[in-house]
N, C-alpha and C positions, 0 to 999 in steps of 0.2 A: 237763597242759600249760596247761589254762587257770589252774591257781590260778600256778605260775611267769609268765603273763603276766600277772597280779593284782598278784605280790608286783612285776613287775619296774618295770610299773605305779606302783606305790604310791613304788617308791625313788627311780625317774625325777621327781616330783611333790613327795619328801619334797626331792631334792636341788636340784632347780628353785626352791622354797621359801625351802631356805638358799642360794642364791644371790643371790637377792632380795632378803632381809634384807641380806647382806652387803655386796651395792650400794648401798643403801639406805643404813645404816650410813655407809658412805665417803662417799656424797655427805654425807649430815645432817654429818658430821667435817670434810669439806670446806668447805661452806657456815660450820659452827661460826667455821673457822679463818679463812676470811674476812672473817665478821664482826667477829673478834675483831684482826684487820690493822686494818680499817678504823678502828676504836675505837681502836687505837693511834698509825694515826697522826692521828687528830680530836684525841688525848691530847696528843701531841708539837706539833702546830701551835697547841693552848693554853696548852702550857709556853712555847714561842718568844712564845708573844705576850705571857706575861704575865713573861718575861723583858723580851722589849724595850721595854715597861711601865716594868718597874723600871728599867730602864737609863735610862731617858728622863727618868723620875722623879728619881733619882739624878744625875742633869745640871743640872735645874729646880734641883733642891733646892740643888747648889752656884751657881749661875748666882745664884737667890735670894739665899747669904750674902753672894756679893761686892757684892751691891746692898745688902744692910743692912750690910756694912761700911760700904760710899760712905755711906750715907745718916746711919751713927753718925758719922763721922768729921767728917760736913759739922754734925751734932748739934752734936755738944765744941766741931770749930770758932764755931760760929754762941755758941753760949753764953760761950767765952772773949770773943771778940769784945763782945758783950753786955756781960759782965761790966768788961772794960778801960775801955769805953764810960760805964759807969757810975760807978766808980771816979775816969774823968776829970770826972765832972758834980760 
């Protein structure tokens, strides 16, 4: 009798064990997976930003040509002007 209450003992203890683990296990998987959320979307909030960076940029940058159009155009002008100007001296 006492060695059946030994071994039943032992199984009760072995299976307590792996349950533990097992929980254990889930949580560490769970947490894993949260963390691994969280990084994604830290990931995704620095792609929007460095999207709307570019985007911004890419605005600037045409916003910029049309002023060095205006600014070449008023160039030509200014130098033909010059140049007529000279021509009549």
């Amino acid at each position: 009798m006492a060695f059946v209450a030994g071994s039943l003992g032992r199984e009760f203890k072995s299976r307590n064990e792996l349950t533990f683990r097992q929980r254990l296990l889930q949580e560490q998987r769970a947490e894993r997976d949260r963390r691994e959320r969280r990084e994604e979307v830290a990931d995704n909030a620095s792609d929007m930003m460095d999207f709307a960076v570019s985007v911004l940029t890419s605005t600037e940058v045409a916003e910029f040509k049309v002023e060095l159009d205006t600014y070449e155009t008023a160039t030509v002008e200014a130098l033909q002007e010059n140049e007529r100007q000279l021509d009549f001296v």
